[in-house]
C-alpha positions as CSV (number, residue, x, y, z in Angstrom):
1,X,101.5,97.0,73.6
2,X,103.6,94.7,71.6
3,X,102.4,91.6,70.5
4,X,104.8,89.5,72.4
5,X,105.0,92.1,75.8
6,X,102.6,90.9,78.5
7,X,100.1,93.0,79.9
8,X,101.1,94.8,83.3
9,X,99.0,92.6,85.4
10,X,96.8,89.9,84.6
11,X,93.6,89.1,86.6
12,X,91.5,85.9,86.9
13,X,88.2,86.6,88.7
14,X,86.3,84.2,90.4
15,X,83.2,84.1,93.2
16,X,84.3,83.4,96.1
17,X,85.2,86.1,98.9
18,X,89.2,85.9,98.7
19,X,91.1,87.7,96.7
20,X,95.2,86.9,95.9
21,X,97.8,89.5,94.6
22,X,101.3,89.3,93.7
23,X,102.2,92.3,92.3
24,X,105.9,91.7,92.4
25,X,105.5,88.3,90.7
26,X,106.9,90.0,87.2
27,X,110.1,90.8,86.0
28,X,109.7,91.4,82.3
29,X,110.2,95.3,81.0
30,X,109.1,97.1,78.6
31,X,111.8,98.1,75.6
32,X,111.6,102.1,76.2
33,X,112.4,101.4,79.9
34,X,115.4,99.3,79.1
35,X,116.5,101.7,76.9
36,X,117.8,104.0,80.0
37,X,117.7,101.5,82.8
38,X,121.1,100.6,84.8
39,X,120.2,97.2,86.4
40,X,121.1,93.8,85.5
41,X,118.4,91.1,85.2
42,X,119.8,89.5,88.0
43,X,119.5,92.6,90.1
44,X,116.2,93.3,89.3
45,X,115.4,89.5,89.6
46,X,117.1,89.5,93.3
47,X,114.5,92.7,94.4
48,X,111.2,91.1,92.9
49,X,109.2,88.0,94.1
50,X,109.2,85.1,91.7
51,X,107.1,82.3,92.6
52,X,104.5,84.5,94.7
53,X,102.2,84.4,91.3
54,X,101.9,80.7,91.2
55,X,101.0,81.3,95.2
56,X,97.4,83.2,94.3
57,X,95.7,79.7,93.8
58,X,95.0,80.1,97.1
59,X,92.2,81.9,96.4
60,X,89.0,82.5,93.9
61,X,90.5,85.8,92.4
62,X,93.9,86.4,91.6
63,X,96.0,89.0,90.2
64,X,99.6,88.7,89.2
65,X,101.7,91.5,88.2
66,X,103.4,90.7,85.1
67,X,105.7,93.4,85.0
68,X,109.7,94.0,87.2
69,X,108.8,96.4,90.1
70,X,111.3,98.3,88.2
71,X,109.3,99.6,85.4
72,X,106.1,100.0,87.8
73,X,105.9,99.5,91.7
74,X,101.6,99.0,92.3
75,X,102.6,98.8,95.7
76,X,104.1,102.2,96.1
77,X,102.2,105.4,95.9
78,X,101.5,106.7,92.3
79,X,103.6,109.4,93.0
80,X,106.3,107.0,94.3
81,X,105.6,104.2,91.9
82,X,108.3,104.5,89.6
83,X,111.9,104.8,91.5
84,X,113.5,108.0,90.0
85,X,116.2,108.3,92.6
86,X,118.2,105.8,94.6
87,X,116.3,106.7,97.9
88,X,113.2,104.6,96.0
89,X,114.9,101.6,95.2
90,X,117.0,100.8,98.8
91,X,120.1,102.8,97.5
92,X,120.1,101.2,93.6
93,X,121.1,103.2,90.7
94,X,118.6,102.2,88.7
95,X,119.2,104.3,86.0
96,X,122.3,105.7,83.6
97,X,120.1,108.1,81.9
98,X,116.8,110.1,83.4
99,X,113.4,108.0,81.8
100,X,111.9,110.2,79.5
101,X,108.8,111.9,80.6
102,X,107.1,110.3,78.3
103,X,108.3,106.8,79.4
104,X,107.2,107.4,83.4
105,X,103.8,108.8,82.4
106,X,103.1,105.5,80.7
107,X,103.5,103.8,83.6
108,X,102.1,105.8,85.5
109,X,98.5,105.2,83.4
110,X,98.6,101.5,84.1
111,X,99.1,102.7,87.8
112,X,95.5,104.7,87.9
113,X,94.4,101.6,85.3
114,X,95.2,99.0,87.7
115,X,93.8,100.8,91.1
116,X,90.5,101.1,88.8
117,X,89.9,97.6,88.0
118,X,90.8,96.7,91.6
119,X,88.0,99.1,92.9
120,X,85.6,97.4,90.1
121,X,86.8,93.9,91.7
122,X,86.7,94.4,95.4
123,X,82.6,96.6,94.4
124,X,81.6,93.2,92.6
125,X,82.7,90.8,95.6
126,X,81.7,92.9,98.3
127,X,78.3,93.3,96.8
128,X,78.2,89.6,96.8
129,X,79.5,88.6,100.1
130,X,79.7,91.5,102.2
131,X,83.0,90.8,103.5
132,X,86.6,90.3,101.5
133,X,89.4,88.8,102.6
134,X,92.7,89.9,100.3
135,X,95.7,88.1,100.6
136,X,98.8,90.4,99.2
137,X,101.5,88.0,98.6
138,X,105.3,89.3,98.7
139,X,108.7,87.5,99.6
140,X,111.8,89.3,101.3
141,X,115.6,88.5,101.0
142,X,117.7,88.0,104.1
143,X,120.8,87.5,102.4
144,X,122.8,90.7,101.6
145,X,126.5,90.8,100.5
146,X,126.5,87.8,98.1
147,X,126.0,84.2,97.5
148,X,128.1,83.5,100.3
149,X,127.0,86.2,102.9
150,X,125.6,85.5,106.1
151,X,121.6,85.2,106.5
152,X,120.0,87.8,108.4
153,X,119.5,87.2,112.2
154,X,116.1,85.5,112.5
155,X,115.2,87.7,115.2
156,X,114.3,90.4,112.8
157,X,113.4,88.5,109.8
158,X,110.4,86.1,110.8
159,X,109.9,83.5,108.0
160,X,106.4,84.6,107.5
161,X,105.6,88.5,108.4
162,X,101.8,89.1,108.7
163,X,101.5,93.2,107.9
164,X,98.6,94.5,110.2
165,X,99.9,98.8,110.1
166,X,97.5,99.9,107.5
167,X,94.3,98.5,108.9
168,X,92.4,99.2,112.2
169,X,93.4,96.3,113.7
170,X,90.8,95.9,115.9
171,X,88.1,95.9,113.3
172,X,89.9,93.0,111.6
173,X,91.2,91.0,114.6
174,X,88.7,87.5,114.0
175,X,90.8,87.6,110.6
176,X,94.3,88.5,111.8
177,X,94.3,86.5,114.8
178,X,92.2,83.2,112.9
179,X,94.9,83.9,110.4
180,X,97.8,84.1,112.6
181,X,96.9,80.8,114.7
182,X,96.1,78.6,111.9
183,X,99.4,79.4,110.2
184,X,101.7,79.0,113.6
185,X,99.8,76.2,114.3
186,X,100.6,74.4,110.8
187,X,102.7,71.6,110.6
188,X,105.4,72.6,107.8
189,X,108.2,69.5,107.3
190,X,107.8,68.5,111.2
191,X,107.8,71.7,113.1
192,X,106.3,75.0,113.1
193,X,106.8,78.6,110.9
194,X,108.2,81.0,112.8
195,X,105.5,83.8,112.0
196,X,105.2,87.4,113.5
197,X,103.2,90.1,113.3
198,X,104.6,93.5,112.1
199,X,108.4,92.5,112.7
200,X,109.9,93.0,109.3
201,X,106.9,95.1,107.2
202,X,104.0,96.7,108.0
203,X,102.3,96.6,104.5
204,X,102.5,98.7,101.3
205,X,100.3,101.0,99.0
206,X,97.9,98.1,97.9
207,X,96.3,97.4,101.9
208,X,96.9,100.7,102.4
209,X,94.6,101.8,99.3
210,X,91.7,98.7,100.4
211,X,91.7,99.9,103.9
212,X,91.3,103.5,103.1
213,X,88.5,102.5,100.2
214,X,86.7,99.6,101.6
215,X,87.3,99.9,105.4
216,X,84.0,98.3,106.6
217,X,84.3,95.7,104.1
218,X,87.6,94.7,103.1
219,X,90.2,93.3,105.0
220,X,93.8,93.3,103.8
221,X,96.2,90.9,104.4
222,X,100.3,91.9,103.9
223,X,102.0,88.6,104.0
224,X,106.0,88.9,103.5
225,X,107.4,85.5,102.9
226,X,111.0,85.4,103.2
227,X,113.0,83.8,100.6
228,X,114.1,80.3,102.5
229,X,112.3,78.8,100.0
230,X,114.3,79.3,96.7
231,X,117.9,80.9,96.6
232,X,117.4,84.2,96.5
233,X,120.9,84.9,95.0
234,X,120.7,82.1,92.0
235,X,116.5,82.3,91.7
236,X,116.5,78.3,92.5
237,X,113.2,77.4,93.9
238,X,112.9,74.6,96.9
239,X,109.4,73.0,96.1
């Protein structure tokens, strides 16, 4: 690693029984990925989720991803987790000339690296409390075609989607509904979120991987934010 190139993901961990990711928070790239990527920074800054890292103080352990999605996606499948073709990366030629084999299997180490601390994480909080709660924080654009184009109808893009499809939602319903009922109930500039369940995602690789590992123990929370907060086109933030 360079001296000024940040690590993938960085990880602050505390002893309480919540845990915060944004693993789309980054957007810097290594130098041997540039070298054959095809993307603008302000594409790749349009498809990843500033501001989501500064969200994690929400909670007693947090773990940002420091790195664009498009070097290394921890919420996709490690065979999946760098986009190779177009189909990956919603359509986007992300490349003008194939990464080097050398190049993905890099990444792919800090894939396997990452899932390794995460499993020493969750085993040290669950052995304290029993029972984690991990908030995985994302945000979503609803503004395709430009600047100018027309936002997405708000009967498919909820302003807060609550991902419930890779747990048994049963197990985990005193969380997901306590969750769910505290957060419609909230009283954001005068009125209420619109917040759903399931509309827009259903969760990625990262619940997936906690529910399938931890089952009894961990309970993962996919919360998709979409971008009324900040323009998604110009990356201005609305505090």
């Amino acid at each position: 690693m360079l001296a000024d190139e940040p690590p993938v993901w960085s990880a602050t961990i505390g002893e309480g029984p919540t845990v915060a990711c944004a693993i789309h928070d980054g957007h810097f790239i290594r130098p041997d990925v540039l070298e054959c990527l095809a993307l603008s920074e302000t594409q790749r800054l349009y498809e990843e989720d500033p501001y989501t890292g500064d969200w994690t103080r929400i909670a007693s352990t947090r773990i940002v991803g420091n790195r664009s999605r498009f070097e290394l996606d921890l919420n996709r499948p490690r065979d999946k987790a760098v986009y190779l073709s177009p189909a990956d990366a919603w359509g986007l030629d992300v490349w003008r000339c194939s990464p080097p084999a050398a190049v993905v299997e890099k990444s792919l180490r800090a894939h396997d690296a990452f899932y390794a601390q995460l499993t020493q994480i969750l085993q040290r909080l669950v052995a304290r409390h029993g029972k984690v709660v991990v908030f995985d924080l994302h945000s979503y654009n609803h503004i395709r075609g430009g600047a100018s184009g027309v936002p997405a109808d708000s009967s498919g893009n909820p302003e807060i989607n609550l991902g419930t499809g890779t747990m048994q939602r049963a197990r985990w319903a005193p969380v997901v509904d306590r969750w769910l009922g505290v957060m419609r109930k909230s009283d954001y500039l005068g009125r209420h979120l619109d917040v759903r369940e399931n509309v827009k995602f259903f969760g990625g690789q990262l619940p997936r991987w906690i529910h399938d590992n931890f089952p009894d123990s961990v309970c993962a929370l996919a919360i998709e934010v979409k971008k009324f907060f900040m323009n998604e086109w110009t990356g201005e933030l609305d505090v």
